[in-house]
N, C-alpha and C positions, 0 to 999 in steps of 0.2 A: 681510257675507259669512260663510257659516258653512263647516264643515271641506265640505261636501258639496260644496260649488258648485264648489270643482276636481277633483272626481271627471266634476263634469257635464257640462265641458267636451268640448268637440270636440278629435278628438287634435291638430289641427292648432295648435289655439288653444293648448291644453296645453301642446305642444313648445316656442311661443312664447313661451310665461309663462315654463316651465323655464330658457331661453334667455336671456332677458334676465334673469333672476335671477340665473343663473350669472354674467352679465357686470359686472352691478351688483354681485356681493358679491367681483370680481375685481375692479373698480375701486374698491372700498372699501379692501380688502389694501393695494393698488399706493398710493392716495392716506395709509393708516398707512404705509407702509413711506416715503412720500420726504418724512413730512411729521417720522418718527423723524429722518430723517438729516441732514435742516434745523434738526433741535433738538440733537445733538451736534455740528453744525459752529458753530450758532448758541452752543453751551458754550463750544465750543473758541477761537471768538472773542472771547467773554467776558471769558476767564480772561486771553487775550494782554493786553487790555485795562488789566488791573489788575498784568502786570509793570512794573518799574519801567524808563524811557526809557533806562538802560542797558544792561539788557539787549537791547534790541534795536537797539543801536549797535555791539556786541560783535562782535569778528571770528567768524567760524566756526571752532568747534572743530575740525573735521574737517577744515580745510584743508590738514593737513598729507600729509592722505591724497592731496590729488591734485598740490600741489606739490611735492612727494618730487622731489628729482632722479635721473633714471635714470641707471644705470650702464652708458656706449656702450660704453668701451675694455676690450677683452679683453686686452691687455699684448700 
């Protein structure tokens, strides 16, 4: 098919072609973009992989933030 043959198109057929191009090169985007976020979570599980079975027996550090006792008694 040379450059002309979508000139020569019928508008109809045209819009069509235009149409599913646009969707295909929008599914191509969407299919990079979730196959990126399947390879940093796919790292991130990695990495967990290669700590050492202590650290993840380890209490949370942060727990202090939400076992904090409140203070009820106003005096």
């Amino acid at each position: 098919m040379t450059d002309n043959d979508f000139l020569q198109q019928k508008p109809g057929a045209a819009l069509r072609s235009w149409a599913l191009y646009q969707m295909m090169a929008g599914a191509g985007w969407a299919a990079l973009f979730v196959l990126s976020v399947a390879a940093l979570l796919f790292a991130v599980w990695g990495i967990g992989l290669l700590l050492p079975e202590e650290s993840k027996q380890a209490p949370d550090p942060n727990a202090f933030l939400i076992t904090a006792p409140a203070v009820t008694d106003v005096a």
